[in-house]
C-alpha positions in Angstrom: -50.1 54.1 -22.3 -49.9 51.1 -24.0 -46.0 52.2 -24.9 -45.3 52.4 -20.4 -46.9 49.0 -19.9 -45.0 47.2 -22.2 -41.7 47.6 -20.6 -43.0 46.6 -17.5 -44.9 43.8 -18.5 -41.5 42.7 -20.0 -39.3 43.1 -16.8 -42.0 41.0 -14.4 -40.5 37.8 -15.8 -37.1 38.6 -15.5 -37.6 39.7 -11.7 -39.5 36.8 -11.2 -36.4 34.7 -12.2 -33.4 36.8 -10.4 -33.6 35.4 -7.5 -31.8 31.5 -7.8 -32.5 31.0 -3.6 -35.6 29.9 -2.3 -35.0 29.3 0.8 -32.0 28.9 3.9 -32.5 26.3 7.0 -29.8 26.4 10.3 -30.5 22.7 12.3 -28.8 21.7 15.7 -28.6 18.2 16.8 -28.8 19.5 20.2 -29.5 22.2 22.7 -26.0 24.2 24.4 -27.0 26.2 27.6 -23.7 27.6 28.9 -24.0 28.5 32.7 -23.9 32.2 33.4 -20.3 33.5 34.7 -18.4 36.8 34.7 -15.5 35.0 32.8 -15.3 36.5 29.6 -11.7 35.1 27.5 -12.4 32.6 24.8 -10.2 30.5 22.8 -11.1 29.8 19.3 -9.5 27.2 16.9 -11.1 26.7 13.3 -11.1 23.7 11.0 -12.7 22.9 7.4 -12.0 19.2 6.5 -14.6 19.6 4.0 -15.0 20.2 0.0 -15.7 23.9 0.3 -12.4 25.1 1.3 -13.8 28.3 1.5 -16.3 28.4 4.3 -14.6 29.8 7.3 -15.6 31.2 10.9 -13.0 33.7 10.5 -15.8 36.7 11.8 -16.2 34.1 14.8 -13.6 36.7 17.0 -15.7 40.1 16.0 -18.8 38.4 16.6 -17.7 37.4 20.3 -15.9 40.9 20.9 -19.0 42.8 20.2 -20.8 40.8 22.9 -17.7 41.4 25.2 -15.7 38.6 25.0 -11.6 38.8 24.7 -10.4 36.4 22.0 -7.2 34.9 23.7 -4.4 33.1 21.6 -3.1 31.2 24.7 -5.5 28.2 25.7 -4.7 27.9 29.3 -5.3 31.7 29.6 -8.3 31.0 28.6 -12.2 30.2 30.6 -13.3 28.9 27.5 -12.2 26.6 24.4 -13.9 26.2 21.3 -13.3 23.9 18.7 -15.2 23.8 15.6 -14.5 21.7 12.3 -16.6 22.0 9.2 -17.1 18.3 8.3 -19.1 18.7 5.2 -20.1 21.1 2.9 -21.8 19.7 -0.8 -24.7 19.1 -1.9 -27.0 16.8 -0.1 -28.3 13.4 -1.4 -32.0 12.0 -1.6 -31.2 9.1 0.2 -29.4 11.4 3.0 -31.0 14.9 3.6 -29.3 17.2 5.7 -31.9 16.6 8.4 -30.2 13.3 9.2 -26.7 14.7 8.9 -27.2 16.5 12.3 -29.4 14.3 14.0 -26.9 12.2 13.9 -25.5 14.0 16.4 -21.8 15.7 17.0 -18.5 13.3 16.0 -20.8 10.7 14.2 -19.3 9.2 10.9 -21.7 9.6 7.3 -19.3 7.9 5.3 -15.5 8.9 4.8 -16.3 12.6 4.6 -17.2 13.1 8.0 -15.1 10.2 9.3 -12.4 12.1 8.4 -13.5 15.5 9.4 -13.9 13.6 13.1 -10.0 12.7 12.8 -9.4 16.1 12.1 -10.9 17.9 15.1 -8.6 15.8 17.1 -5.8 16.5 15.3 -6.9 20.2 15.8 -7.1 19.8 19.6 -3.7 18.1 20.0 -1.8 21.5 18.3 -3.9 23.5 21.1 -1.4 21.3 23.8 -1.8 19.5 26.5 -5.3 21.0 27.1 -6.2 20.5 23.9 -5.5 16.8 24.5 -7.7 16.5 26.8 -10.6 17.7 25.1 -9.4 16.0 21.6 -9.5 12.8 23.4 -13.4 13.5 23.8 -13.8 13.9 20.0 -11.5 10.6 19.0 -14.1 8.8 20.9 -16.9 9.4 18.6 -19.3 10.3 20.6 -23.0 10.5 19.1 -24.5 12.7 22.3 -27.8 13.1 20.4 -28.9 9.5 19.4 -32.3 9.9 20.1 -32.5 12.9 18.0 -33.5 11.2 15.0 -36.9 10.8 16.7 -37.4 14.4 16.3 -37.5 14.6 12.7 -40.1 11.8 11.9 -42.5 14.3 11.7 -40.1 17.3 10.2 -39.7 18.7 6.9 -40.4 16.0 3.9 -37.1 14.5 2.2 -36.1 16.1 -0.9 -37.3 14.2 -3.9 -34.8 13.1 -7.3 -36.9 16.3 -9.4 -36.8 19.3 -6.4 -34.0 22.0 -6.8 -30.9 21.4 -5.3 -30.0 21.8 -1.4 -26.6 22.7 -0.4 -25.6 22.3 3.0 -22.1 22.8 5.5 -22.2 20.8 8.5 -20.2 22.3 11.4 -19.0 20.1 14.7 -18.8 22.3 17.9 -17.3 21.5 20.8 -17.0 24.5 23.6 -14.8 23.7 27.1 -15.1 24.9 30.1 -11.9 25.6 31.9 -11.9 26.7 35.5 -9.1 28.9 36.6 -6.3 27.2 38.6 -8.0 23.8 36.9 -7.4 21.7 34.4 -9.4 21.1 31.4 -12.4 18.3 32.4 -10.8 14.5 31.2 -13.0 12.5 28.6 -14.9 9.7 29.6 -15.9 7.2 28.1 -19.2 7.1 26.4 -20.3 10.6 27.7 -18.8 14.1 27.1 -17.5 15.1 30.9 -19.1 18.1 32.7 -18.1 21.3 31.5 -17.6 20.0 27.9 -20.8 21.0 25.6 -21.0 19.6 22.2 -23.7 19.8 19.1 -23.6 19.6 15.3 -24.9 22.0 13.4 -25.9 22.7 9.7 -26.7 25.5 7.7 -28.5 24.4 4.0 -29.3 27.0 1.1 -32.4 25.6 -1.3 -31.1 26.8 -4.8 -33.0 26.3 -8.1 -29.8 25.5 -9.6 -26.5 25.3 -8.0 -24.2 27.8 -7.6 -21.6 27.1 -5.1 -20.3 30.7 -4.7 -23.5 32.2 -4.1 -24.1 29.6 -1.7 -20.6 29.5 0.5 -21.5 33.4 1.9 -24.9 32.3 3.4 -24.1 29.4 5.0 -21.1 30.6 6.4 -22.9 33.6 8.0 -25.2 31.4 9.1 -23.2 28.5 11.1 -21.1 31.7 12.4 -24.1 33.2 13.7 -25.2 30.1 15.7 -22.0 29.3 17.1 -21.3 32.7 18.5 -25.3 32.8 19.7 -24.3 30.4 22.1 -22.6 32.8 24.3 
């Protein structure tokens, strides 16, 4: 007997150690509630002006198709327009925890990073055209639609302290358009998205023990994927 147990005893403290996750978190800065409508085209455009060049919303098209949208590559053929830009994706700081990242709120700047992530989302818009314009202008306006946001999170999960395991985060801007048929895209105005355009910032975080960047870019790409396309 004593021959059985030992091999066991021996393998508890390797399982005990596989594991290098301890946890996953998705945050939203804010709330979307599409209206219900029978219109089901979408057009997507993806951006990453982040670190992690390889976090993509490439499955965004499969995920929509199985919940019966068509994925359309012309955006005036389309009822909706969705934008999305990966503004950052490394490791978060003590100082700034991924918590106030997103309540922030969508096109706010932390530093350079996501300055230039902003700039790049209305980049992305203008290559969509004339509509894209329109809702790009939106975006170079930096709005912050969830200011009060940050209220929320005074009583939320405690900051991260100098000696906890790391916490890797991507930080996703989206911005979904409606666009009436026979209409234009709405116009931007100024200090308030127009009606019809929806916007939040969202975050995905993976709670590692050490960091491993690879094992992390999967889960939080699955993860901001799955929220955006939850939306419809």
């Amino acid at each position: 007997m004593r021959y059985l147990l030992l091999p066991v005893l021996l393998s508890l403290p390797l399982a005990a150690c596989a594991s290098n996750i301890k946890d996953t978190d998705l945050l939203a800065s804010n709330t979307l509630i599409l209206p219900p409508t029978m219109e089901n085209t979408v057009f997507l455009q993806n951006r990453n002006s982040s670190d992690n060049q390889a976090v993509t919303l490439s499955d965004l098209g499969s995920r929509l198709a199985a919940k019966g949208y068509k994925v359309v590559q012309d955006p005036n053929a389309a009822y909706y327009v969705m934008l999305t830009n990966i503004v950052y994706c490394n490791l978060t700081k003590t100082e700034l925890p991924v918590e106030d990242m997103v309540a922030s709120g969508y096109g706010s700047g932390i530093g350079s990073s996501i300055m230039g992530g902003l700039q790049g989302l209305t980049s992305m818009a203008s290559m969509a055209g004339p509509a894209g314009m329109m809702i790009g202008s939106v975006a170079s306006a930096g709005l912050d639609v969830a200011s009060s946001v940050g209220s929320l999170f005074s009583g939320g999960p405690s900051r991260p302290s100098a000696n906890e395991n790391v916490n890797y985060a991507c930080v996703a801007d989206l911005q979904i358009t409606e666009r009436k048929l026979g209409e234009s895209l709405p116009t931007a105005q100024q200090g308030a998205p127009s009606p019809g355009v929806y916007q939040t910032r969202l975050a995905a975080s993976v709670n590692q023990k050490k960091l491993d960047e690879p094992e992390a870019t999967p889960l939080v790409q699955q993860k901001l994927s799955a929220a955006v396309a939850g939306h419809f």
